[in-house]
Legacy VTK file of the C-alpha trace (Angstrom):
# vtk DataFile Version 3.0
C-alpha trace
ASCII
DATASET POLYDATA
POINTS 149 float
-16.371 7.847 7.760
-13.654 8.590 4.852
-14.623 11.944 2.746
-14.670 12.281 -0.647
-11.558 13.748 -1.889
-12.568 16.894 -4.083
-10.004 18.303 -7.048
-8.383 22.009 -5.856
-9.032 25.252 -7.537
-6.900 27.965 -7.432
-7.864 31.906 -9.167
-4.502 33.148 -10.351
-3.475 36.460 -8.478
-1.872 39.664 -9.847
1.570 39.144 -7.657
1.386 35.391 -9.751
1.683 36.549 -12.998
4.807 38.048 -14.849
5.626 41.188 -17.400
3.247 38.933 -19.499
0.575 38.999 -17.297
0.817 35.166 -17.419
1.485 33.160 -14.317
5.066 33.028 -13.398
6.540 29.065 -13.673
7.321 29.250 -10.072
4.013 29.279 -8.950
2.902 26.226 -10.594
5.200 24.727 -7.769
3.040 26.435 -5.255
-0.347 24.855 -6.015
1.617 21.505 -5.802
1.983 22.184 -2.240
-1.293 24.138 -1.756
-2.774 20.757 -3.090
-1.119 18.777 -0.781
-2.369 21.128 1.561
-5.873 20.892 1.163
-5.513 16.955 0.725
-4.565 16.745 4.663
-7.049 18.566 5.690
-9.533 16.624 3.529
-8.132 13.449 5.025
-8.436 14.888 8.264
-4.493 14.752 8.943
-3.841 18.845 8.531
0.042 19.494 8.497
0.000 20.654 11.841
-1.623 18.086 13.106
1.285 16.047 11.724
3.683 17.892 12.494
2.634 18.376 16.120
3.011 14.632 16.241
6.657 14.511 15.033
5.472 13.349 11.059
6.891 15.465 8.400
7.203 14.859 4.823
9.796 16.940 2.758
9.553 17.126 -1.010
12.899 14.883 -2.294
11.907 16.159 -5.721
10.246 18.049 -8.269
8.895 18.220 -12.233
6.778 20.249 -14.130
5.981 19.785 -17.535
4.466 23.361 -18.704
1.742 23.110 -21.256
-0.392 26.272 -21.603
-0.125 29.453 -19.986
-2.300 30.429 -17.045
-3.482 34.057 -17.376
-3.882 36.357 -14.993
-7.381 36.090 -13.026
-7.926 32.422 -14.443
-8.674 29.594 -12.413
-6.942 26.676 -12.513
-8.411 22.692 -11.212
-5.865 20.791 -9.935
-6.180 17.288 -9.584
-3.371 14.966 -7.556
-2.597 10.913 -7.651
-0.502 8.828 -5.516
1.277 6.922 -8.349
3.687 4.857 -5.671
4.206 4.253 -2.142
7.027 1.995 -0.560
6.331 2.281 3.162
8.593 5.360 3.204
8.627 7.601 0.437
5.842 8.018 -1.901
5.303 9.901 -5.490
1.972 12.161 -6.384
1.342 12.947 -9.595
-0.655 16.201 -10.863
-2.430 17.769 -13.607
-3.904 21.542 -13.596
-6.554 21.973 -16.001
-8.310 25.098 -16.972
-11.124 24.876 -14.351
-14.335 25.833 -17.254
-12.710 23.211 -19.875
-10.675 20.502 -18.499
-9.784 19.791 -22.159
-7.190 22.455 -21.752
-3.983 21.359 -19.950
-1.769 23.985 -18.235
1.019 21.562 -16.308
1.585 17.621 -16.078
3.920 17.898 -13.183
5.314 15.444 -10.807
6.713 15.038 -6.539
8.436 12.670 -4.359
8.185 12.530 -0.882
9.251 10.928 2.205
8.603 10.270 6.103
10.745 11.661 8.576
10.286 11.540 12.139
11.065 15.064 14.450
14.387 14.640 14.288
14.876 14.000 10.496
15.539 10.501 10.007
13.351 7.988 8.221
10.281 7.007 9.545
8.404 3.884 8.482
4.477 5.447 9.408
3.519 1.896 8.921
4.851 1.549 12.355
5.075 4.735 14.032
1.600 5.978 13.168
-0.462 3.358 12.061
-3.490 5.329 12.557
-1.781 8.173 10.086
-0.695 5.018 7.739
-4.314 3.558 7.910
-5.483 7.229 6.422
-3.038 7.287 4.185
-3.569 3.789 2.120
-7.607 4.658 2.297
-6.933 7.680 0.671
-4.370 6.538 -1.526
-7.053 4.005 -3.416
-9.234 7.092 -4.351
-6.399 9.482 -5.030
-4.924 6.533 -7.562
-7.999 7.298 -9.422
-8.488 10.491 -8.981
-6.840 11.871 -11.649
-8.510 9.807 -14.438
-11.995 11.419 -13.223
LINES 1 150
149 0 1 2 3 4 5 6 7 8 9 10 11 12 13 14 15 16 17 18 19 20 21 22 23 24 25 26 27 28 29 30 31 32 33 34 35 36 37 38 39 40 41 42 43 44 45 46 47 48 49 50 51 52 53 54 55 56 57 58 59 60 61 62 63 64 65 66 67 68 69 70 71 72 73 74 75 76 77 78 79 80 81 82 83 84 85 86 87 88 89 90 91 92 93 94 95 96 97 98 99 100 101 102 103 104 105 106 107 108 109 110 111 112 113 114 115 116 117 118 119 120 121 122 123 124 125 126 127 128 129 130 131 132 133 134 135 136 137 138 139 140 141 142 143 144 145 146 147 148
């Protein structure tokens, strides 16, 4: 029975922030991946799980668009969406939102992604995993409209 995907929060550390006390830009990158993270393990596919299986997914690419600073010991909702898939590589779009008024926009920030197999060349999950490729297009309907929520 598919889960409901839920957004990700994330409480901004000391070590995050800068002589500013603001979160340092490279961070934002961070939560990208933490929110891929905890997407996995939502969908039930963790990363080692994948991995152990010989699936791994390398960011190609990466954009942030920095709204509003993120103070230190704020917490930030970050919601992702599967704008694109091609059987191979795939692109997520996020937003982070202050996480007590989502009218407040921190980062519009985008990734792109593809499959590789254990030894680092393409791999069409489609027909390698179909099990992990089945997960992935169920998820991807609610993640497409995820975002808008």
């Amino acid at each position: 029975m598919k889960k409901e995907i839920k957004p990700y929060y994330h409480k901004v550390q000391y070590y995050e922030t800068d002589g500013m006390r603001i979160v340092h830009h490279s961070n934002y990158i961070r939560w990208m991946e933490e929110t891929r993270t905890d997407y996995l393990v939502q969908a039930g596919f963790p990363y080692d799980v994948l991995e152990s299986r010989g699936i791994l997914f390398p960011v190609l690419s990466v954009s942030c668009d920095y709204k509003t600073a993120v103070p230190f010991g704020g917490t930030v909702k970050i919601q992702m969406q599967l704008d694109w898939f091609d059987g191979l590589r795939y692109g997520v779009s996020y937003i982070m939102t202050d996480a007590d008024d989502e009218s407040i926009v921190h980062l519009t920030g985008t990734t792109t992604h593809c499959f590789l197999n254990k030894d680092l060349r393409p791999m069409r999950i489609k027909k390698e995993a179909p099990d992990v490729y089945q997960a992935f297009m169920e998820y991807a309907n609610e993640l497409r409209g995820m975002a808008a929520k």
